[in-house]
C-alpha positions in Angstrom: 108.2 102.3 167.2 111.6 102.6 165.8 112.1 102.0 162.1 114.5 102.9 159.1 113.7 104.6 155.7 115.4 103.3 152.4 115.0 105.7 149.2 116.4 104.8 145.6 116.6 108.0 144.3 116.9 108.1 140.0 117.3 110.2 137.4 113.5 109.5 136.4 111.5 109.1 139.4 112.4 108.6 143.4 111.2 105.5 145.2 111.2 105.2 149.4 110.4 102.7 151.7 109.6 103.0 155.2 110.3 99.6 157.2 110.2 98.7 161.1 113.5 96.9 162.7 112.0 93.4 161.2 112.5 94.2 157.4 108.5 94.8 157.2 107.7 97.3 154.6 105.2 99.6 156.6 104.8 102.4 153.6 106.3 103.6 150.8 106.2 106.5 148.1 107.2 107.7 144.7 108.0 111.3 143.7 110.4 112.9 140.8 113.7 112.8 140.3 116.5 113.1 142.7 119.6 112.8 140.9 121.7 115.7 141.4 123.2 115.2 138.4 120.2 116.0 136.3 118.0 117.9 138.4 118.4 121.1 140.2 119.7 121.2 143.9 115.9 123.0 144.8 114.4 120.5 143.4 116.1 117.1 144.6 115.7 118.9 148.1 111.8 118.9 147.5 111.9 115.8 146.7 113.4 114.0 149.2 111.3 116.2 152.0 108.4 115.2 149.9 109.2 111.6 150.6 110.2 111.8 154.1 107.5 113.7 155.2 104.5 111.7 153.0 106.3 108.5 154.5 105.9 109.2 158.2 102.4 110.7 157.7 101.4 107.4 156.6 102.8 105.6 159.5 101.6 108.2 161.9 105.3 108.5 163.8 107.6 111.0 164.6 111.1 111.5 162.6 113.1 111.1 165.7 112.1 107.5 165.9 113.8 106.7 162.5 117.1 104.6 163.1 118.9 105.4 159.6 117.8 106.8 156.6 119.5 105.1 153.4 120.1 106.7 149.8 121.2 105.2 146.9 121.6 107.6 144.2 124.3 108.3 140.9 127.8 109.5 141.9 127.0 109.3 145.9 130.6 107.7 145.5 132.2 110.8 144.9 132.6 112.3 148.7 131.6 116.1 147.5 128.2 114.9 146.5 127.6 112.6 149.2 128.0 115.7 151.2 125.9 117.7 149.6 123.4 115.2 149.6 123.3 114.6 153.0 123.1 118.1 153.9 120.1 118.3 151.8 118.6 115.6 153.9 119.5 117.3 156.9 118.3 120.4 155.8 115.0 119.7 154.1 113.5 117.7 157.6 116.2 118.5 160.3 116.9 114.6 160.5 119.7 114.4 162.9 120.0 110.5 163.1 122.2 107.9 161.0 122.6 109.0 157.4 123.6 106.7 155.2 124.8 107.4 150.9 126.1 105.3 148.6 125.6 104.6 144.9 122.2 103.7 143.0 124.2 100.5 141.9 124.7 99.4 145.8 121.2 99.2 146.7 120.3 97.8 143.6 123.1 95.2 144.5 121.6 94.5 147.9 117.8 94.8 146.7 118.4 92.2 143.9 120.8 89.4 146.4 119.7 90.5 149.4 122.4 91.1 151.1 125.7 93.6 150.5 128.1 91.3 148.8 127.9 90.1 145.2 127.9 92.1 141.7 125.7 93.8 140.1 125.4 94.6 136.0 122.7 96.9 134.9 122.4 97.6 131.2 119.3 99.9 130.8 119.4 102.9 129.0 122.9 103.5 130.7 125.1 100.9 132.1 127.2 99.9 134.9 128.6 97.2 136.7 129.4 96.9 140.6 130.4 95.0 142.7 131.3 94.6 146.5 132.9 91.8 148.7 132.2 90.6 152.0 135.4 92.4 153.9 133.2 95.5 152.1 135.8 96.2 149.1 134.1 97.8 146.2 134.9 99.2 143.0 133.0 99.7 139.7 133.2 99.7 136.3 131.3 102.1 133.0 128.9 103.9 134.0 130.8 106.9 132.5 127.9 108.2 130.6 126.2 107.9 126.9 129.2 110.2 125.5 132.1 108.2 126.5 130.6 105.4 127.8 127.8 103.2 128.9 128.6 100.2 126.7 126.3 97.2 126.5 123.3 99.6 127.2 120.4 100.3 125.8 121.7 103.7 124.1 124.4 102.3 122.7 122.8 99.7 121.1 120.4 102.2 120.0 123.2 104.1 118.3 125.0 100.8 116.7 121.5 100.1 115.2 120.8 103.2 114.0 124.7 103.5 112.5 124.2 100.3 111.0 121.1 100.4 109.1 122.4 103.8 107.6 125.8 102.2 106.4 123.0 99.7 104.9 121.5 102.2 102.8 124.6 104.0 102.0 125.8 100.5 100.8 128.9 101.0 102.9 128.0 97.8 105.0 126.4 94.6 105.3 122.6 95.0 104.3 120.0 94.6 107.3 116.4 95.1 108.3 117.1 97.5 110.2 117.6 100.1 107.3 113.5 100.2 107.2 112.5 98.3 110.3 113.9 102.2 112.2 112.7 104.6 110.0 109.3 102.7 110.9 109.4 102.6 114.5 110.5 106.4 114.5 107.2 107.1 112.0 110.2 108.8 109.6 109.5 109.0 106.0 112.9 108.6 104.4 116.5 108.2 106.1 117.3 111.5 105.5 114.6 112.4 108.3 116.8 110.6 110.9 119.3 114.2 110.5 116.6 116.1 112.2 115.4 113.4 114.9 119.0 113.1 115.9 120.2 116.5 115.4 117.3 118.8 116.0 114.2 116.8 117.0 115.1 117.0 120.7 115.3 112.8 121.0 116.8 112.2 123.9 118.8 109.2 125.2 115.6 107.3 126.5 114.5 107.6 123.0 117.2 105.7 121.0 117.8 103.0 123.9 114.3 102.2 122.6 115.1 101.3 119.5 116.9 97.8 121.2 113.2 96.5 120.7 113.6 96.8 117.0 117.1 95.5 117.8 115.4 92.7 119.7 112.7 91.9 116.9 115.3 91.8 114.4 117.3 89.3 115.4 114.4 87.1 116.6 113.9 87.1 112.7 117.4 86.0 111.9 119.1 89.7 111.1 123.1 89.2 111.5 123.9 92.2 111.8 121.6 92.7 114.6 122.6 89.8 116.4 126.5 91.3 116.1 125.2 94.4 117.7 124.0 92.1 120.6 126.6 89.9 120.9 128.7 93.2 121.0 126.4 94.6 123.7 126.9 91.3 125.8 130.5 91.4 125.2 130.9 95.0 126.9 129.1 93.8 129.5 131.1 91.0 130.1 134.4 93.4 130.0 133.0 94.7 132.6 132.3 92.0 135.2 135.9 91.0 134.3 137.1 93.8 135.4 135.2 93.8 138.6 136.1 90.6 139.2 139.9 90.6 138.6 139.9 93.8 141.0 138.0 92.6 143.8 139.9 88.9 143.1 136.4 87.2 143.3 137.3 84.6 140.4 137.6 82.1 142.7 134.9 82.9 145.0 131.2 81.4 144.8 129.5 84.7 144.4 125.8 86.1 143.0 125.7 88.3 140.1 122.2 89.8 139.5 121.2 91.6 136.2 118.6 94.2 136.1 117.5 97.0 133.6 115.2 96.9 130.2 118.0 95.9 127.9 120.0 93.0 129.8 116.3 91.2 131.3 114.2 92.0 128.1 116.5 91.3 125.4 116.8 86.8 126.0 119.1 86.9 122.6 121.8 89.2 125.1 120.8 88.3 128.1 122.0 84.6 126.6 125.2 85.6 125.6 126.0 87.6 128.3 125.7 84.9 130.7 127.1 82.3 128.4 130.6 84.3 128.7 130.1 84.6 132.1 129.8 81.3 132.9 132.5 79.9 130.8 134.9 82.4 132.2 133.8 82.0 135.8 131.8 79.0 136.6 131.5 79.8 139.8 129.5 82.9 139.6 125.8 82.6 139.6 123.7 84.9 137.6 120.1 85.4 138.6 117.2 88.2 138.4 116.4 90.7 140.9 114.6 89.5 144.2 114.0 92.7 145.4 113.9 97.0 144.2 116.6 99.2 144.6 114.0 100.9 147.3 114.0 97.4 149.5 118.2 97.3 149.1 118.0 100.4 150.5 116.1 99.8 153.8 118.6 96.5 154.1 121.6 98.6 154.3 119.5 101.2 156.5 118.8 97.9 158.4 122.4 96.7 158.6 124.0 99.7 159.7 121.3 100.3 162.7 121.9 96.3 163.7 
């Protein structure tokens, strides 16, 4: 039986699905991390031969029967790591078929429309938009990193919280709830603590997106200057889109725009705002949720390319 394999493959964990010609899922797996980004070259190898090898186990058939193996993973845009990535594939399980890369952001795209054209915004603890048209133009835009970039996400809300609730105490800006409502989610005992879990504590980026449910709680209470750091967050995001838009010159066009990632879907306060500027600016886009993972956008393009 022939049948195609689709892996989203993060900077946290690795997901694969295995499906036959139909779009049935017939098995899937989850490993570690395969960005090559963050991980080392070794170890993304393992992983993906991991998969791979687990996957058609399951099914009980033979690699040689796999029409096209699809990867979505950070920076598979750039052509020097879409070649070492598929070499990796080729080299951990001697796959000779159809080898497909792109970006994490195009199977999240097709996974969350179901189908290859439309835009995609995610705002988790990074952010990015994408988008892609039906002639198969794409472009993107953030997704530069937490350093100099990644507005609208979960980090940088993180940050403008954590910014603002110090200028609070200082007395250099506009008093909030966030000056205590942090230092008691972090378990810190004065503000001066917030040096060391910054500086020296070894908080990593994960950590301070996860202050946007303080963020989040906040402003369900009615804090302005929490709800500015949202509607700031909402606004980047929107900047974005525009400028995917404008590029691709989809204003016009009756297109899908899905949203997906911890900040954007569990924040409603941004979510809101986000799609209220949307929609004024281009009525005829249409916002909606994911339908599908990253994993099952994956196995569509896998799908597409063998059909």
């Amino acid at each position: 039986m022939k049948y195609v394999i689709g892996i989203d493959g993060g900077g946290t964990k690795s997901h694969m699905k295995i499906a036959d010609l139909n779009g049935n899922i017939i098995a899937e797996a989850v490993k570690g991390p395969s960005n090559i980004n963050s991980a080392s070259e070794e170890d993304v190898k393992k992983v993906f031969k991991d998969l791979i090898c687990e996957g058609i186990k399951v099914i009980g058939l033979q690699l040689n029967e796999c029409s096209a193996i699809c990867i979505g993973t950070a920076g598979a845009d750039r052509a020097e790591d879409k070649v070492i990535i598929e070499s990796m594939i080729r080299g951990a399980v001697g796959y000779k078929g159809k080898l497909i890369v792109v970006n994490d952001a195009e199977v999240a795209l097709t996974g969350g429309i179901g189908k290859r054209e439309g835009i995609i915004v995610i705002s988790g603890t990074g952010s990015i938009c994408y988008g892609r048209t039906e002639e198969g133009k794409s472009c993107r835009s953030g997704g530069w990193g937490h350093i100099i970039g990644d507005e609208g996400s979960g980090y940088d809300i993180g940050i403008s919280a954590i910014k603002a609730a110090l200028k609070s105490y200082d007395g250099r800006g506009e008093k909030t709830i966030l000056e205590n409502s942090i230092l008691e989610y972090l378990d810190l005992k004065c503000h001066e603590d917030l040096i060391n879990y910054i500086y020296r504590s070894g908080a990593g980026k994960k950590e301070i997106a996860s202050i946007t449910r303080v963020v989040n709680a906040a402003g369900e209470k009615g804090d302005a200057v929490s709800k500015r750091i949202l509607e700031a967050a909402a606004n980047e995001l929107f900047l974005s889109v525009k400028a995917v838009v404008d590029k691709l010159d989809l204003g016009d066009r009756n297109i899908y725009l899905v949203t997906t990632g911890g900040a954007i879907n569990n924040i409603n306060y941004l979510y809101d705002e986000f799609k209220n500027k949307v929609n004024k600016f281009y009525p005829r886009v249409n916002i909606l949720h994911m339908k599908n993972d990253s994993a099952f956008g994956a196995v569509i393009i896998a799908r597409s390319e063998v059909n």
